[in-house]
Structures are given as C-alpha cells and as structure tokens.
C-alpha positions in Angstrom: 24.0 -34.1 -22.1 25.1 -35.5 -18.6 28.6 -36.2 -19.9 28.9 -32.7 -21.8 28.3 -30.7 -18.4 31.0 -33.3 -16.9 33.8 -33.2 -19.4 33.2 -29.1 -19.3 33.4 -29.0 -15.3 36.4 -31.6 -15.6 38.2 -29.3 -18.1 37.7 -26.1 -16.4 39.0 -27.6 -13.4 36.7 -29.1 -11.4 35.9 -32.2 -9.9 33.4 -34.4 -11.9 29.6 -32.5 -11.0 31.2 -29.4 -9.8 29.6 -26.0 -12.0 26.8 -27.9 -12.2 23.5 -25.7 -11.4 26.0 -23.1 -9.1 23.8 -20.2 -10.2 21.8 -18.4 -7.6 18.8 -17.6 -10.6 16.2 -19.3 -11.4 15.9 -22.8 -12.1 13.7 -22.6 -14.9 13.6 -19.5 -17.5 10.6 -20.5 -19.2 7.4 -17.7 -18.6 5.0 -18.5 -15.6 6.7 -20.6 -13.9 7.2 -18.1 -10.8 3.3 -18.0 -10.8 3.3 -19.4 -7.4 5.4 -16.5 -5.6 2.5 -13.9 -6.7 0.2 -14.8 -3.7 3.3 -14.2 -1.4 3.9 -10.8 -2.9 0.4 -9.4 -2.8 0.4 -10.5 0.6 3.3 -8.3 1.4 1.7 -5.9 -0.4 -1.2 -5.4 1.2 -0.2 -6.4 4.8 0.7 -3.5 6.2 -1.1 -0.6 3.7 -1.3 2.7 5.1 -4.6 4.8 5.4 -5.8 6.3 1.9 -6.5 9.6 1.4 -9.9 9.3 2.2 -9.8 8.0 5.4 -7.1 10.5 6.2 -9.3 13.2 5.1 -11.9 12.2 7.5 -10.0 12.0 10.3 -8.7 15.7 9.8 -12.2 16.7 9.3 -12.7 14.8 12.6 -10.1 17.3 14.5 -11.1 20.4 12.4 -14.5 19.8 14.8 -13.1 19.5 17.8 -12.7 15.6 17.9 -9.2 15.2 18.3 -7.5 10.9 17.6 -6.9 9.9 20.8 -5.5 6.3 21.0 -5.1 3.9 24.3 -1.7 3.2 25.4 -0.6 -0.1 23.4 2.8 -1.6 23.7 2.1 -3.0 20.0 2.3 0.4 18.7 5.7 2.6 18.4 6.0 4.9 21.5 3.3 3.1 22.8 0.7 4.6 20.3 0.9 8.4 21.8 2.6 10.3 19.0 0.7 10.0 15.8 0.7 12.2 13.2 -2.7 12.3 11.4 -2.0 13.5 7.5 0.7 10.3 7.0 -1.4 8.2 9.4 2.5 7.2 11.2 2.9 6.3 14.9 6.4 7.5 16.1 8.1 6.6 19.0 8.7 9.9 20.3 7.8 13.7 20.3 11.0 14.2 18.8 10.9 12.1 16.3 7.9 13.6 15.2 9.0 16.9 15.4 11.7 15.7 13.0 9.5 14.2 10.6 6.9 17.1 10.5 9.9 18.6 8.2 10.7 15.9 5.7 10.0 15.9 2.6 7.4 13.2 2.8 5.2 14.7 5.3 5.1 18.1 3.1 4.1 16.2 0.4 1.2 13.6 1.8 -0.2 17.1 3.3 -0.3 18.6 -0.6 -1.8 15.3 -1.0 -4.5 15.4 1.8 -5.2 19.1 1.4 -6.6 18.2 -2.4 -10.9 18.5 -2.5 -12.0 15.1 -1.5 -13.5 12.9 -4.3 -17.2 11.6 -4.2 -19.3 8.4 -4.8 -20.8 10.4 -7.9 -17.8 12.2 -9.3 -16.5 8.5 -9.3 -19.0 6.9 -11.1 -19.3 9.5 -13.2 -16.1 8.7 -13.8 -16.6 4.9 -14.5 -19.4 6.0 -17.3 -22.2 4.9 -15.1 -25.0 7.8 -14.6 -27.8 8.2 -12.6 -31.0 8.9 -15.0 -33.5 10.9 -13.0 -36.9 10.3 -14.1 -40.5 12.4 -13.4 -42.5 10.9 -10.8 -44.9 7.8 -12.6 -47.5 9.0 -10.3 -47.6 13.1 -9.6 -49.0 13.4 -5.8 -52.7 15.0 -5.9 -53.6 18.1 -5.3 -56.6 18.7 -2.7 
C-alpha cells in the first residue's frame, strides 16, 4: 500500500512521500471518531449565553416598579458596565452605540420577543403531561 502512495506521488511529480496525507480534513472518516471535540463545543456554547427571556422579563418588571439596573463601574465590562440595555441584556461601550443599536433589527425583534406573556411553572408542566390532582381534604375541619 506504502509503495502504491509512492510510485503515485513519484509519478505525479513529487519526491518520494510528498502527497502523502496533504489534506487539511480529517484524518479519519469513519463515524464518532470526532466524539472528543463535543465537550469543547458545548463549552463554547454555553460560555458566554445571554439572559433568557425570563430573566429579561423580570428585570423589566423590575424597572416598570421603579427599580431601575444600576451596575458598579467595572473595567471587565464594555464602557465600563454603564450603558446596558435591559430587553437584549448587552453592555455597550457608549451612549452612542446604544443609541445606534436601539434601531437594529435585532433589538426590535428580542423586544417582540420580551413583550410576549411570560410562561409559568404550571403552563409548563402542563405542558410536559404532568398534572396536579387536587383532592378533598382526608379530614374536613370541625365545625363548633
């Protein structure tokens, strides 16, 4: 098999070795043998996952009462954490580049996305199949 991949690379013009395994694929083509990249991708995935709708939910609710985010001053954060906008859950690292994204497409549509009712613990269940049975009392209270 050796000698094939030589004579080949030795008639196409090569040196004897040269072609051989020049690809930039894999090395192997046979199914589950990338198994050990999937804990680096969900990793990546989940590293840096924005606030679900939910949470963003809450925190509007939060402002709606008066309690507006307020965050410290950290040099970790872009603009130093003091332009946030609240529906995508984004720092920016100025007012105008918030101003600018309060147009784009993307904030007009996570604020359709936020502005949606709110699910529940027992719309979610109810959901999932499971329901609550709500039985009479085994012992009514007395009566005096």
């Amino acid at each position: 098999r050796d000698a094939w991949r030589c004579r080949a690379a030795v008639r196409d013009g090569g040196e004897r070795g040269a072609g051989v395994n020049m690809g930039t694929g894999p090395k192997c083509k046979r199914p589950g043998h990338n198994a050990k990249n999937k804990g680096y991708k969900k990793a990546l995935s989940t590293k840096r996952r924005p606030r679900d709708v939910d949470q963003i939910q809450d925190d509007l609710r939060r402002e709606l009462e008066g309690r507006p985010m307020v965050f410290a001053v950290d040099d970790d954060l872009p603009g130093a954490g003091q332009h946030y906008c609240t529906p995508c859950g984004r720092h920016f690292i100025d007012g105008s580049a918030l101003e600018r994204h309060l147009g784009t497409k993307v904030h007009r549509r996570r604020m359709k996305d936020v502005m949606q009712r709110q699910y529940t613990h027992r719309e979610a269940d109810a959901g999932a199949g499971k329901t609550v049975e709500v039985l009479p009392p085994a012992h009514p209270p007395r009566t005096r």
